[in-house]
N, C-alpha and C positions, 0 to 999 in steps of 0.2 A: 388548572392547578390540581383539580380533585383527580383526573386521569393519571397524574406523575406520582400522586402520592401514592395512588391503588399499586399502580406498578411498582413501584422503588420495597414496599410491604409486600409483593409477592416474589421479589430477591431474598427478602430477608426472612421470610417464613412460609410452612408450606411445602407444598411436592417442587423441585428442581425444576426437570421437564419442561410443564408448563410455561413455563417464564422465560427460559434461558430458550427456548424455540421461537415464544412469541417474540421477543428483541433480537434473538438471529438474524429471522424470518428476513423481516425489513433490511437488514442489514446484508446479507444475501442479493438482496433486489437491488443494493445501495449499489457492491460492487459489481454485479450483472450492468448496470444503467454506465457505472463509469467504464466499464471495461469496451463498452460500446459505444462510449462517448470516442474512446481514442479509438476503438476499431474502425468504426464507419470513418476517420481523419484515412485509415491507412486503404481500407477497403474501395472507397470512391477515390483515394487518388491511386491507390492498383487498377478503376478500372478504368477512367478517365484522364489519369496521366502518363505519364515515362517512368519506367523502371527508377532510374534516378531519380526520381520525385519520390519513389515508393521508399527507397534507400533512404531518405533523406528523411521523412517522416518517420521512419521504424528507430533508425538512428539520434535522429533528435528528438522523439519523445521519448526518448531510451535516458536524455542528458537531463530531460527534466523533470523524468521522476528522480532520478537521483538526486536532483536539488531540492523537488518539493518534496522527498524526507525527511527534510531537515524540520519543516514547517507539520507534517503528518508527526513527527515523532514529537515533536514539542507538545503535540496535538494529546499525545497520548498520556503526558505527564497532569496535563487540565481533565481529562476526565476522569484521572482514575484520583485526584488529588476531592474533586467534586464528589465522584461516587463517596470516598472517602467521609466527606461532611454532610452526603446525604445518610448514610447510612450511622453515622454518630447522632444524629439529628441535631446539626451547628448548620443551619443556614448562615449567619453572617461570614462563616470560614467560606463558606462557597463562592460569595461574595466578594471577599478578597481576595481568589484563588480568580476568579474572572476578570476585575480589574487589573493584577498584576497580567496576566494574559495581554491584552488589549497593551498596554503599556510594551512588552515585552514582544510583541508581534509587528510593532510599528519598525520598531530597531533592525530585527529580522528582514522583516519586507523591503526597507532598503540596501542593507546590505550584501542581498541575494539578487538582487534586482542590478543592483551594482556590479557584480561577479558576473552574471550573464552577459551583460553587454561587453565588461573587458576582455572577457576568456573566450568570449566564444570563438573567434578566430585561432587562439591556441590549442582547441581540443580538437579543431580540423582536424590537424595532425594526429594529439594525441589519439582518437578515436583510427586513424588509418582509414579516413570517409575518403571514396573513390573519386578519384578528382571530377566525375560529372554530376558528382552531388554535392558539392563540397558549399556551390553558391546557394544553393536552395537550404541546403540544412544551418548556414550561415544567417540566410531569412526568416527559418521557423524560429532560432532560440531566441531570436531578436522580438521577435514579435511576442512567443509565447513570454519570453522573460517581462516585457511590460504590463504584463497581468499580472506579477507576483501579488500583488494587493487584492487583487479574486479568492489568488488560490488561497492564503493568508487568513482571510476574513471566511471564506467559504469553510472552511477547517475549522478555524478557530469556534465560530458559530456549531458547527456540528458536535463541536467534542465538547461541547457544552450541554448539548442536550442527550449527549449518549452516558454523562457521568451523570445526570441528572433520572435515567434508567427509559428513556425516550429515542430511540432507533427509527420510529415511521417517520418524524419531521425531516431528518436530513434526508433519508428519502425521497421525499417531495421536493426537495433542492434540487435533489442528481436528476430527478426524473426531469424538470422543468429546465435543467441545462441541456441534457442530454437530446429534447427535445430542439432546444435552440441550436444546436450544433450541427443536428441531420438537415433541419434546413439547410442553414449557412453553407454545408458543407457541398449541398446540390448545386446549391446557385453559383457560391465562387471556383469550386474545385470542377463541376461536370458541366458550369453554365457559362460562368465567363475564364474559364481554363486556367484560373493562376497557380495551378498544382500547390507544393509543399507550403508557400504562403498564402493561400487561400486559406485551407485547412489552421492555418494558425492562428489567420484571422478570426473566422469561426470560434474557436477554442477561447480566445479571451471574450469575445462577445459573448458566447454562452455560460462562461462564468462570469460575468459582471453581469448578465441577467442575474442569473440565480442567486447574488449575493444583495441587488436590488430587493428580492421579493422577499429572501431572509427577513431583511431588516423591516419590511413592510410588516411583515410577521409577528416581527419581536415587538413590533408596536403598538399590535393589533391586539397579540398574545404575551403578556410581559414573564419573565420570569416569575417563578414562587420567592422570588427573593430580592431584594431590594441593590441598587448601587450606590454606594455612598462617596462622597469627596475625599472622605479621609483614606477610604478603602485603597485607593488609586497611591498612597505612599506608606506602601509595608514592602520595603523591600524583602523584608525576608519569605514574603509568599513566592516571587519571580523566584531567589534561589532554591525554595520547594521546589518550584515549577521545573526547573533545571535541574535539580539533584534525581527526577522523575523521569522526566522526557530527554533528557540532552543524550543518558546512554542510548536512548532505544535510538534518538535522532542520530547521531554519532552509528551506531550500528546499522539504520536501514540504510543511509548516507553510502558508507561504506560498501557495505554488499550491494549494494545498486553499482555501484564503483568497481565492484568484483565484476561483475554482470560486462560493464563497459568495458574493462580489460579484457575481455572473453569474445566480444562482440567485433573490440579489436582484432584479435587475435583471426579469428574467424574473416575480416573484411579482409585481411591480407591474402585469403582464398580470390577475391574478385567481387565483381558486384551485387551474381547471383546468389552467391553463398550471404551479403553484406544483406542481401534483402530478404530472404530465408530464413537465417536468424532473428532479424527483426519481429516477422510473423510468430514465431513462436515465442516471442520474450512480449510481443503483443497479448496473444491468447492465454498468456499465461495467467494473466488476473481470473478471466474465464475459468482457469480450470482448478483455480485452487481457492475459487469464492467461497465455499463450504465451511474449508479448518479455517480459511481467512475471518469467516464474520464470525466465528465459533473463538478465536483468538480474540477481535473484539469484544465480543460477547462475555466472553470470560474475566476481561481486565476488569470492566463494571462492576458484574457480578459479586466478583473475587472481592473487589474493594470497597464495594458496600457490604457486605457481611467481614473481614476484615473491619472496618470501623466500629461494625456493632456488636466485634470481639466475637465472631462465630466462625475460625477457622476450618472447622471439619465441616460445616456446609458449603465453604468455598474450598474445598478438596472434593468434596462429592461430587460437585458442577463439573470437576476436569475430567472425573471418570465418565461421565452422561456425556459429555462434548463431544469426548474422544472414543465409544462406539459409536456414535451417526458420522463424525467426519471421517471415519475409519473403512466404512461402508460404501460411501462414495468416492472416496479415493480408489479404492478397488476397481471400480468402476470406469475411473479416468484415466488409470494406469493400462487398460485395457482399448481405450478409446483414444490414447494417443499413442499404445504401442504396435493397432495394428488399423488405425486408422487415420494414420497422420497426416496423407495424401486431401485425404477429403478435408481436414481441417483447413489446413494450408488452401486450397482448391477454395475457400471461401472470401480468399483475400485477393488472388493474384491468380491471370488468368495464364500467365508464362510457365511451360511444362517443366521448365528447368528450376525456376525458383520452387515451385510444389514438390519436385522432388528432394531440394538442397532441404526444404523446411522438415519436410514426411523424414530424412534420413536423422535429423537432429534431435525430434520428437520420440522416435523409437530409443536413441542411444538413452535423454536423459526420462524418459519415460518413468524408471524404477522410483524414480524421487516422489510421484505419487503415492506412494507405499506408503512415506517413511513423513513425508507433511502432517498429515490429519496429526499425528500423535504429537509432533513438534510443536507445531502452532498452539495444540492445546496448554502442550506446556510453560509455553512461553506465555501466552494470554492470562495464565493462572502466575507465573513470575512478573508480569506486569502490575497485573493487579493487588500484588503484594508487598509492590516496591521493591522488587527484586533485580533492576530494568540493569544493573552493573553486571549481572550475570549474562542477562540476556544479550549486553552488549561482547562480551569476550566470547563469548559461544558460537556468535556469528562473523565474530571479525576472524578467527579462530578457522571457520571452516570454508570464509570463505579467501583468506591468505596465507593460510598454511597450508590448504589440500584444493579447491577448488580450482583458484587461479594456476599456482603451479602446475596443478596435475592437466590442464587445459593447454597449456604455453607447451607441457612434454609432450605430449598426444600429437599436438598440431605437427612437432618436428619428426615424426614418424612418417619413415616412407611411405609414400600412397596414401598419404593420411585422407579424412573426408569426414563428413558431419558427424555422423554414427559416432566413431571412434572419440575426438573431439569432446561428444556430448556427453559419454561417461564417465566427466569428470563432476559432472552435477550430482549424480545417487550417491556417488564416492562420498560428494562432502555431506549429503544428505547423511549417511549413517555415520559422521563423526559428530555432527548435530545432536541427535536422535541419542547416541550413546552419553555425551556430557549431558544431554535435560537428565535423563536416565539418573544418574551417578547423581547430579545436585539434587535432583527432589529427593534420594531416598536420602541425600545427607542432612537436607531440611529438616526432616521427618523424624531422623536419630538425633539430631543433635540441639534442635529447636521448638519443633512441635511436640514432641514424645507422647503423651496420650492422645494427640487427636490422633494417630494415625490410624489411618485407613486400609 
């Protein structure tokens, strides 16, 4: 308890820097741990299965991050509601900000669980999956969907302790599934051959480990704050929870959704090109972990100084965010615009899939540029319960310029990944330009002397 409390008082006073790196930091390693929790699912079935198996994993984990959005964005509305009553200093609000969670996660988890099993047959098609993947990626979301209760609890537990100003616990979750999964994934995928269903199998095992050891955790380690019976009927915490999280879940839902129209679009190329995409919308977590835990980082932050009515030091946090993930973006913008070949080359050993992925990575390459500054902005709109903006700004760029501009590109003679892939920067700088325009109308028309 003494550890959370030291930290939560170095959000709220003090140099920035310090604090908003040290909770990064871990948060960094979070998504490095999960982004290779699904890599090694597509990497060992690239090297140890059929193309169609590879198709069928890039594909189908493609469908279920868009569904576990739903659950990640919900996610986001509990920690920054917590940071919230941590930084007011109202433990008992925190408290019913977690119960209503628990209660409101249960509902979710079946009805998402629900959805995978009836649709999954229907997005065959809507996805355009090449008819020798179609029965395999039909097995992963079946399998993967009867984990929602993992993914759920796994989540829910972490954004509990990220609004609480603690990033190294979930940490130790991801590491300890991550770990469960390179197993599993040797044994059934490279040992006893079941390709894309092996890999899924895996995948819920190693989150039903990791949500075991949570709980082992919570019990060993209890919260700084109590659960009460009564706490568990306030509905009006769940519609916080939901006036918070539901835009941003509603918003990553959707652009995940953009992604899959896109993914379509592109399968209609053939298998090579269906498996090629995949790898780059795989690596993508990889390459945009930076502004990603820097956008986490900031929603905290932001809304624990927000509670404790210190607006212009969660303004300061987005300017410090946003030159370091500004720096390494540069960097990645250069590492997937002229090294795409090698990246791809780490997943799949077919020359032709390396080149469809290396041609797609160069086109949407620019969009590294233009993230670091986005994400920061949005993590600092999250954090300030701004999460309606952040929803329109992305549904915004990615179905009014993304997708369209994607579906016209494809119908262009000769068309090919490259071309195709520049409709990603496109939306990136319609992004980029709305944060722009809303923060400085923040700033005139709401903040007025803090600004910065």
């Amino acid at each position: 308890m003494k550890e959370k409390h030291v930290q939560s008082n170095a959000f709220l006073e003090g140099p920035i820097l310090p604090p908003l790196v040290r909770f990064a930091l871990p948060l960094i390693l979070s998504l490095l741990l999960q982004g290779l929790y699904g890599a090694v699912d597509l990497a060992v079935v690239g090297r140890f299965a059929s193309t169609a198996s590879t198709a069928a994993v890039a594909v189908g984990s493609q469908i279920m991050m868009t569904i576990t959005a739903v659950v990640t964005g919900l996610t986001m509305g509990v920690t920054v509601l917590v940071g919230k009553a941590i930084g007011a200093n109202t433990p008992r609000q925190a408290s019913q900000v977690v119960a209503a969670q628990i209660r409101l996660f249960l509902v979710v988890t079946v009805v998402l669980t629900a959805a995978i099993w009836l649709l999954a047959p229907v997005s065959m098609s809507w996805m355009h999956v090449p008819a020798d993947a179609v029965d395999e990626t039909l097995s992963y979301l079946r399998i993967c969907g009867s984990g929602m209760v993992f993914v759920a609890a796994y989540n829910g537990i972490s954004g509990i302790f990220r609004g609480l100003g603690n990033s190294r616990i979930p940490l130790l979750f991801v590491f300890l599934a991550c770990c469960i999964n390179v197993v599993l994934d040797l044994v059934l995928v490279a040992g006893l051959q079941m390709g894309a269903a092996g890999a899924a199998v895996a995948t819920v095992v190693a989150q039903a480990g990791s949500v075991a050891f949570s709980l082992v955790y919570l019990r060993r380690h209890p919260l700084p704050f109590g659960l009460y019976r009564e706490d568990f009927h306030c509905p009006g915490i769940q519609k916080q929870i939901l006036s918070v999280g539901a835009p941003i879940a509603l918003q990553d839902t959707l652009v995940n959704t953009s992604f899959l129209i896109i993914t379509s679009i592109v399968n209609r190329l053939g298998l090579v090109e269906a498996a090629g995409i995949g790898i780059t919308e795989k690596l993508f977590v990889f390459l945009s972990m930076v502004p990603m835990a820097f956008m986490s980082a900031l929603s905290t932050f932001v809304a624990q100084n927000m509670g404790a009515g210190q607006p212009l030091r969660a303004r300061q946090a987005v300017s410090v965010a946003r030159r370091i993930s500004t720096a390494v973006g540069v960097g990645i913008f250069l590492l997937t615009f002229f090294g795409g070949s090698l990246l791809a080359s780490l997943f799949e050993d077919d020359a032709a899939v390396v080149a469809a992925a290396a041609d797609y990575f160069k086109g949407s390459s620019f969009e590294y540029l233009m993230t670091p500054a986005i994400f920061c902005f949005l993590g600092y709109f999250n954090g300030s319960e701004r999460t309606k903006f952040v929803m329109f700004q992305g549904l915004g760029a990615a179905f009014l310029v993304r997708v369209p501009l994607s579906y016209g590109l494809s119908l262009l003679p000769e068309t090919g990944m490259f071309t195709i892939a520049l409709a990603v920067p496109v939306a990136s700088v319609v992004s980029l330009v709305a944060c722009i325009l809303y923060d400085r109308y923040l700033h005139r028309t709401e903040y007025g002397s803090h600004r910065s």
